[in-house]
C-alpha positions in Angstrom: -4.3 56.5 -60.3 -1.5 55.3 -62.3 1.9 56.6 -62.4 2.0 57.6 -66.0 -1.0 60.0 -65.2 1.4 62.1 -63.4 4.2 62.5 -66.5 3.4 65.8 -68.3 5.2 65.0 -71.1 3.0 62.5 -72.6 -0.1 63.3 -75.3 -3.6 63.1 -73.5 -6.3 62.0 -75.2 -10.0 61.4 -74.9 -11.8 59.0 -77.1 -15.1 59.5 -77.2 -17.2 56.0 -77.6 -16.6 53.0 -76.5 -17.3 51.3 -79.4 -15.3 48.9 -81.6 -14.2 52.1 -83.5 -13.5 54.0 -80.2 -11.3 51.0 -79.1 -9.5 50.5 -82.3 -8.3 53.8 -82.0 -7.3 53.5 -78.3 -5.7 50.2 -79.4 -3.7 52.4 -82.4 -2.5 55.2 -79.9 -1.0 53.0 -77.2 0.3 50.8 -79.8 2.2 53.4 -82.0 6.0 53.2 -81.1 7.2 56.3 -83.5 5.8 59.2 -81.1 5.3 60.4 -77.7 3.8 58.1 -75.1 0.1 58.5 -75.0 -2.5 57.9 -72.0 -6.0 57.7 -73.2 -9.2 57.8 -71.7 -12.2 56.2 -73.5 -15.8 58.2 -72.2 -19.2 56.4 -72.8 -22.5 58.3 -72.4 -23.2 54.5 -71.4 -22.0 52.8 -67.7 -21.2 49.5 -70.0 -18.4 49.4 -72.6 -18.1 47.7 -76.3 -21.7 49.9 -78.3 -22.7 48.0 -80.9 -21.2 44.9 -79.9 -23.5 44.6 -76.5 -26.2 46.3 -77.7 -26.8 45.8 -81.6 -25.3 42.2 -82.3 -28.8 39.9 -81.7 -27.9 37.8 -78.1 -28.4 34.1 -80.7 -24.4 34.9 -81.9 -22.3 34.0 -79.3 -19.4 34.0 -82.1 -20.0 38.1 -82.6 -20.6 38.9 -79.5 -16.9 37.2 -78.0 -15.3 40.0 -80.0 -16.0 41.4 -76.3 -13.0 40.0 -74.9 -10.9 41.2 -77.7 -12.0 44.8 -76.6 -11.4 44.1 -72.8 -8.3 43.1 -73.9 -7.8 46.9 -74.9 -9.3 48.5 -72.0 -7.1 46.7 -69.6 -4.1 48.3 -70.9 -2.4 50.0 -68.6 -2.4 53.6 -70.7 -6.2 53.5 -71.2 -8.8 54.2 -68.9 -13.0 53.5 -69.0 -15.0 56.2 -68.2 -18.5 55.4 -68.8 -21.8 57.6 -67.7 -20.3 60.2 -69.3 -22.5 62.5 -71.5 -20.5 64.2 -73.9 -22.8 67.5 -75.8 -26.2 68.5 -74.6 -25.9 67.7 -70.7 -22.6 66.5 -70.5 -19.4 67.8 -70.8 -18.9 70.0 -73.7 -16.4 69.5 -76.5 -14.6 72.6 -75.8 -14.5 71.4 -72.2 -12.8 68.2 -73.3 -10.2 70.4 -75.4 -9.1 71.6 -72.3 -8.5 68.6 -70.3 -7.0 66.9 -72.9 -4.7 67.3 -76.0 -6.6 65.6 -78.4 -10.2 63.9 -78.6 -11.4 61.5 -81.2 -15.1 61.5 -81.7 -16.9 57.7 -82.2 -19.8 58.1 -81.8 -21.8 56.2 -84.2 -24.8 57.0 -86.0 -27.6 57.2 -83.5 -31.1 57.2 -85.3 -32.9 55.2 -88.0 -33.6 56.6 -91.4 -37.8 56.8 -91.7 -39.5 55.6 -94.9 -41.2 59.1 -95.6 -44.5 57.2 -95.9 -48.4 57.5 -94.2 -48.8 55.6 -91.3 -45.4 55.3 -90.4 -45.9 56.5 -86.9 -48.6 54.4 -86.1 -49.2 52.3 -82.9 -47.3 48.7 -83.8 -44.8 50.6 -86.3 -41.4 51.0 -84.6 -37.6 50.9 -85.7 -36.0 47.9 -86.0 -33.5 49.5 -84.0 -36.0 50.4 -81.1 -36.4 46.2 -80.8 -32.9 45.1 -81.0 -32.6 47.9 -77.9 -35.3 46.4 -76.6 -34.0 42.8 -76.8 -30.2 43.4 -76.3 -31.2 45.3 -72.8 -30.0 49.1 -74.0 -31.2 51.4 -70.7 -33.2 54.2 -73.2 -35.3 51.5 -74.4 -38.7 51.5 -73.8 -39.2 50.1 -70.4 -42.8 48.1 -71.8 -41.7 46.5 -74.6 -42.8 45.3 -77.4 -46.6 43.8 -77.5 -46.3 40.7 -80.0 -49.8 39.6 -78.9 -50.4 39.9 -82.5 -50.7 37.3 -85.4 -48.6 38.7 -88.6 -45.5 40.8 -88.3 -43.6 42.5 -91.8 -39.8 43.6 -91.2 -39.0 46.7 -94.1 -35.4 45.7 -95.0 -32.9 43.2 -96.4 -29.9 43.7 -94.5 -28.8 42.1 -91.1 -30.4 44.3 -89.0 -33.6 43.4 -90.8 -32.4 39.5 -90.7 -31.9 39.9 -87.0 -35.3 40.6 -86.3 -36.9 38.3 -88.4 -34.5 35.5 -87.2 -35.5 36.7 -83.3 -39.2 37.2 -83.9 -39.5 33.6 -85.3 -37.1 31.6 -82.9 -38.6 30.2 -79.9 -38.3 31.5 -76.8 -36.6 28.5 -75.5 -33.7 28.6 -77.8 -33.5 32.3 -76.8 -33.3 31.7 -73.1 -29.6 30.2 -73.2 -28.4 33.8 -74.4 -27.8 36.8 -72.2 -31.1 38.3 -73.5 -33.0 40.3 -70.5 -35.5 38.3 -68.7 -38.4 40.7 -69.8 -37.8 40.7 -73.3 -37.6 36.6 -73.0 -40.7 36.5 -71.6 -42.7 38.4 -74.0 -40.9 36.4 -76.5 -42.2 33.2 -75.0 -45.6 34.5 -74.9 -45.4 35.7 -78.4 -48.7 34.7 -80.6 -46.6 35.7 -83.6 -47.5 33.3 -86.4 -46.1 34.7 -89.6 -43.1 37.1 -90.2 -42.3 38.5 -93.9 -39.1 40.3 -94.8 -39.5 42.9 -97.5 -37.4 44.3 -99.6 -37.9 47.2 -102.3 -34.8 45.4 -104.9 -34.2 42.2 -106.1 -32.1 39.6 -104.0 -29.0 40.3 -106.0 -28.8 43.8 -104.2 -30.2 42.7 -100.7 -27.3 43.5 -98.5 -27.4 40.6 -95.8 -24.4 38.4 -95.6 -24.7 34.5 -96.7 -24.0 33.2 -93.5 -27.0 35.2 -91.6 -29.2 34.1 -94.1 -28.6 30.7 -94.4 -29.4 30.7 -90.1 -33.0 31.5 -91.1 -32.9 28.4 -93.1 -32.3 26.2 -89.9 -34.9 27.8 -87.3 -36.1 24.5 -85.9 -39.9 26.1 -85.4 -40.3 28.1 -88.8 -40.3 27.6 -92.2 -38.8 30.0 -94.8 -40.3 30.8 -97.6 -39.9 32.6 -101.3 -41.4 33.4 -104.2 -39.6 32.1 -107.6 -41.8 34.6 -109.8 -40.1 37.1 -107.6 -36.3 36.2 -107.6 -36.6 35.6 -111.0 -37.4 38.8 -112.1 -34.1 39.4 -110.5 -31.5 39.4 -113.6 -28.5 38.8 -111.6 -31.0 35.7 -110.1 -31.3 34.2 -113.7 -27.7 34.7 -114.3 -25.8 34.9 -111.3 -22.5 34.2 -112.9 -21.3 37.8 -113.2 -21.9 38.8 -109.2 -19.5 38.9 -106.7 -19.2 35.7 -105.4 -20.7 37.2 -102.0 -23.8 37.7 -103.6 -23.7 35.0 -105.9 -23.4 33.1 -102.4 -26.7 34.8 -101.7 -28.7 33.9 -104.4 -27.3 30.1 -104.3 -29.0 30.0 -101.1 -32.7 31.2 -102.3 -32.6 29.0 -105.3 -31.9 26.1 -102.3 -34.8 27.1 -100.8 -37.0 27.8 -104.1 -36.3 24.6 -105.6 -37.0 22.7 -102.1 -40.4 24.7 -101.7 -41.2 23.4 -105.0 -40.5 20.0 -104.0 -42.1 19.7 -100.8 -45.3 21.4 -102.5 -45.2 18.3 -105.2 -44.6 15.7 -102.6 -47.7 17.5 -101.0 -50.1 17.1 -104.6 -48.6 13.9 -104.8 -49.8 12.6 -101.3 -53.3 14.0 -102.0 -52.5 17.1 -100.4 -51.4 15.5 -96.8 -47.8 17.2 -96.7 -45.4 17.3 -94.1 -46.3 18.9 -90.8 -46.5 22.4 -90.8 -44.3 24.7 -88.3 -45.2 27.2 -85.7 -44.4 29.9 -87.4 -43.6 31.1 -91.3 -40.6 33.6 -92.2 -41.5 34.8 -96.0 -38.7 36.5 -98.0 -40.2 39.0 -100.4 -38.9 41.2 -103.1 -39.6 44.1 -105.4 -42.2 45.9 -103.2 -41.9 49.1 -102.2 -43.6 50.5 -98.9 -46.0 53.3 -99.5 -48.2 53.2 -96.3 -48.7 51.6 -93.4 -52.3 51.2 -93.0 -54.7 52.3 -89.9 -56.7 49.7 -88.1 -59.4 52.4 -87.8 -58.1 53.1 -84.0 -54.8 54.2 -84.6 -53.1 51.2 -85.0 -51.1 48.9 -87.7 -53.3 47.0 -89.2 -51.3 46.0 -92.6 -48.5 47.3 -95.4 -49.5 48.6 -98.8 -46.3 48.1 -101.3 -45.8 49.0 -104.7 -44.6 46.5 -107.0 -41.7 47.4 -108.9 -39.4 46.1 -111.5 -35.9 46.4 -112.6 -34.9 49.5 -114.1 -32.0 48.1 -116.2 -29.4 50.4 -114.0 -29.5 48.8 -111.0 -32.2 50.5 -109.5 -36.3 50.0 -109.7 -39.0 51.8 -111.2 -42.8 51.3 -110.2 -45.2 49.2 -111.8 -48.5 50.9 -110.8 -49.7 47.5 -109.2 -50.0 47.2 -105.2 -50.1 44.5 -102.8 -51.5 44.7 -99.2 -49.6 42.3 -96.4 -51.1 41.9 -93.2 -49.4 43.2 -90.1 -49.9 44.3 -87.0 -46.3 44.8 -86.2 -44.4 46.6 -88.5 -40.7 47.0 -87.7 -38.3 49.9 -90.5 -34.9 48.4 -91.0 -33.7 50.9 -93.8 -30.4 52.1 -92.9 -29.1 55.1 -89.8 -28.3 58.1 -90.3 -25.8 60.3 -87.9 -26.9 62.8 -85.8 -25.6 66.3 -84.6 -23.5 66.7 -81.2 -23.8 70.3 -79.7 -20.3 72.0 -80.3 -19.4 69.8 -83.0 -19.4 70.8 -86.9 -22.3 68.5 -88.8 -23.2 67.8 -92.6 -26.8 67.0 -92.0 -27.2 65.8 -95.7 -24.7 62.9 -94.7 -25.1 62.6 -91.1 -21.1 63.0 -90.7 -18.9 65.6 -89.2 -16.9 66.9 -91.8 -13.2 66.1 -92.3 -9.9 65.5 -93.5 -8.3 61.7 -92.9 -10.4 62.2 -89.7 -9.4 65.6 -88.8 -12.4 67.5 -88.0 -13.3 71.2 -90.1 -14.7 74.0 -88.9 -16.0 76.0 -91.6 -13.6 74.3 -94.0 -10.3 74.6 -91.9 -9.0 72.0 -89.5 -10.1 72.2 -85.8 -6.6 71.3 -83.5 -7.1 68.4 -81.6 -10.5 67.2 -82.6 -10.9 64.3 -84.7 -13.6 61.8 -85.6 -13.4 58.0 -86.6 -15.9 55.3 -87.3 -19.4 55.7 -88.7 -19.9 59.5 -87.6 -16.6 59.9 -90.0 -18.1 57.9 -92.8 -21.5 57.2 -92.6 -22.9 54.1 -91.5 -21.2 51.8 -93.8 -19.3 48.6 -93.5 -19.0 45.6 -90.9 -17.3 45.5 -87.5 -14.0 45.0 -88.6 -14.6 47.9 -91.5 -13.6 49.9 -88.1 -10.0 49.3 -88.2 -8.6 50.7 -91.4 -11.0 53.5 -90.4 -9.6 53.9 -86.8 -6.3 53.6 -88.3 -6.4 56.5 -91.0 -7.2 58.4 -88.0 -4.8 57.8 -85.3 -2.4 58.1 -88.1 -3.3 62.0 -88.2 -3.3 62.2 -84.8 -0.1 61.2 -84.2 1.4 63.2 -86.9 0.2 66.3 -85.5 1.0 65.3 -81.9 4.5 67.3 -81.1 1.8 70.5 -82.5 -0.7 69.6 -79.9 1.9 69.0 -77.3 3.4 72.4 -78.5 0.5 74.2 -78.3 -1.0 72.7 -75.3 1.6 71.9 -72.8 1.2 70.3 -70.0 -2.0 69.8 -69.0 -2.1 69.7 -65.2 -5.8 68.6 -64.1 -6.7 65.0 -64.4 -9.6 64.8 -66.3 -11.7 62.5 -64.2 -11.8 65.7 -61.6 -12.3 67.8 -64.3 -15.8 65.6 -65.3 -16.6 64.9 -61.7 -16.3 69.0 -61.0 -18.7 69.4 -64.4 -21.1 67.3 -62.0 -20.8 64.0 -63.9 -20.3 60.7 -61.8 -17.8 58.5 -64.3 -18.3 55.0 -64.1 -14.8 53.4 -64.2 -13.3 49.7 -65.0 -14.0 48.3 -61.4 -17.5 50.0 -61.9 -18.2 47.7 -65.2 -16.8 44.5 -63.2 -19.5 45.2 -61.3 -22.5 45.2 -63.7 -20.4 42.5 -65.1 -20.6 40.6 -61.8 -24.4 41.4 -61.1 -25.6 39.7 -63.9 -23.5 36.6 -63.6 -25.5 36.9 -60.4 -29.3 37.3 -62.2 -28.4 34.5 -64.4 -27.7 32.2 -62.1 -30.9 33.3 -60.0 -32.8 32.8 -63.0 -31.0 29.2 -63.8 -29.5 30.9 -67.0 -26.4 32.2 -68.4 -25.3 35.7 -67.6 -28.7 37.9 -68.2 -28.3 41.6 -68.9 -29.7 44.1 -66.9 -32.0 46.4 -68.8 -32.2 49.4 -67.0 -30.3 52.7 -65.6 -31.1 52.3 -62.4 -30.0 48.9 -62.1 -27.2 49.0 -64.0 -25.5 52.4 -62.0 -26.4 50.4 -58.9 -24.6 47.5 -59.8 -21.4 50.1 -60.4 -21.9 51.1 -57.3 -23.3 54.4 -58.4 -27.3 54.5 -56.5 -29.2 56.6 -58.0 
């Protein structure tokens, strides 16, 4: 244990999630020169660190994902410790268990489920989150152990944002440009066996409000075995499309990029007439960008399965919204995969707005029934909803930390020395922390698979495998 653990007179606190906006916060504790020292423990219900940046940023960017050493960098400092497989709430340790091992604790812990579309159908076999798949291909250990089946010809992603671009980009990229990433050797094998011939991306809004950035979608512009595809009758109805000169120039970015692709489907399908109808080659597979349809069921296959979409077509509303248009559209699909946003979800002992999926709160101080809960504080997307990029986490984290600190000589006041360390304290509870020299060890087993299976590192995908590899058997 380190030395520091043993000085009484220094803030303790528990930062739970070990997220990007978990370790911001760490980072902003141990950083702050104007208070008391501060030792900090970060908990995971997971045995690997970093959230969103293993397990939600697709395994194809390398760039992304390196923000991993940046966070290692943090939790190697010498005042924070990594204590993952620990299950804070239902089955864990409770929060007013952590309030008394620790001064302080700093809830980040994301927003854990999908919103649903509200629709008929939406529950059928071949309809999942696109959440569920990017668990399922970034090796999360709740995934579903079988997969995905993509034995299937037509697939529609619900959604215009990255998440949705994600799994558009994965489903049409062959398998062999997949295998250089650390993408679990299951997952890359039903990739590689994937019968997947067309993908279309769907969004309810024109392309002037899709919220995907310009540089992921450009990348679906360069997929060596797909070709994209729009629809100029549908951009155009798009008014910010016809005029783009009065966007932001991040979304005038956007829609500089589909007109690229408009105008060169248009070409290519002249050179085509021109040549008597013997065009260029076609590609494995086709990614179609669609806009201004609204889902409104997911239709049955007659045994229980997807076989299609039926949308809505709507039209611009003048406000920035749609309205319907009466006409609907069916797309073929026997995969369907809702990328329509999160939404937060409730952890036992801790206030919760359910309308907004938060807990509620002042410059992250949590409120109990309006007044301010000492020593418990949230940050990150449980704070402000699931808004915002990766580095949207820092000013967040920040705002935070700041309260903490400038309550700290109260919670030192109130608290007092706090005698116990808390890894006894969660051990006692029955939990079996996995610490730094535990991750090194995942870490270190699947440099190992990778290099069995002539790859790069290769995640391992499940609990059982992962706790063994921390030297934790089951």
């Amino acid at each position: 244990m380190p030395a520091h653990r043993h000085q009484q007179d220094r803030l303790r606190v528990a930062v739970v999630g070990a997220g990007p906006s978990g370790v911001y916060a760490a980072q902003g504790l141990v950083r702050d020169g104007t208070g008391p020292a501060v030792d900090v423990d970060v908990l995971d219900r997971l045995p690997c660190p970093y959230g969103l940046v293993r397990y939600g940023v697709a395994p194809d960017h390398e760039k992304i994902k390196s923000l991993q050493n940046t966070l290692r960098s943090v939790l190697e400092h010498p005042r924070i410790r990594f204590l993952g497989n620990v299950e804070v709430g239902a089955g864990g340790v409770p929060p007013d268990a952590l309030l008394r091992a620790y001064h302080a604790v700093v809830y980040c812990v994301g927003a854990a489920t999908d919103r649903r579309l509200g629709i008929p159908g939406e529950d059928l076999r071949g309809s999942h989150s696109a959440t569920d798949f990017v668990s399922w291909y970034s090796a999360h250990p709740d995934a579903a152990a079988d997969g995905f089946t993509l034995g299937v010809r037509a697939a529609v992603v619900i959604g215009v944002g990255n998440v949705a671009v994600d799994v558009a980009r994965v489903l049409a990229r062959g398998a062999e440009e997949l295998r250089p990433t650390d993408m679990p050797q299951p997952a890359l094998e039903s990739l590689a066996r994937s019968t997947v011939t067309g993908v279309t991306m769907v969004g309810r809004r024109g392309p002037s409000q899709a919220k995907f950035t310009t540089k992921e979608l450009r990348e679906l512009g360069t997929l060596p075995d797909a070709e994209t595809r729009v629809r100029e009758d549908e951009l155009s109805l798009d008014p910010g499309y016809r005029d783009p000169d009065g966007l932001p120039s991040a979304v005038r970015r956007n829609v500089t990029v589909l007109r690229g692709w408009a105008e060169a489907q248009a070409a290519a399908q002249a050179e085509t007439q021109a040549a008597g109808g013997a065009g260029r080659a076609a590609r494995t597979r086709a990614l179609t960008l669609r806009f201004y349809l609204r889902p409104v069921e997911i239709l049955d296959d007659g045994a229980g399965a997807v076989r299609g979409v039926r949308f809505e077509r709507t039209a611009p509303d003048g406000e920035g919204g749609v309205t319907g248009t009466g006409t609907y559209e069916e797309i073929e699909a026997q995969l369907v995969l809702r990328s329509v946003g999160y939404h937060g979800v409730p952890l036992e002992g801790l206030p919760f707005d359910a309308r907004s999926g938060t807990v509620p709160h002042t410059a992250g101080r949590v409120l109990r029934d309006g007044a301010r809960s000492p020593g418990e504080y949230v940050a990150g997307w449980i704070k402000r909803g699931p808004t915002g990029v990766i580095g949207t986490n820092r000013p967040c984290a920040k705002e935070t930390v700041g309260s903490l600190l400038e309550d700290a000589d109260a919670l030192l006041g109130a608290r007092g020395p706090l005698a116990d360390d808390p890894l006894d304290v969660l051990r006692a509870a029955g939990l079996r922390p996995v610490e730094w020299g535990g991750w090194l060890g995942i870490e270190a087993a699947e440099a190992d698979l990778g290099r069995r299976l002539e790859r790069p590192t290769v995640k391992i995908p499940d609990w059982d495998g992962l706790l063994t590899a921390a030297d934790l058997p089951d």
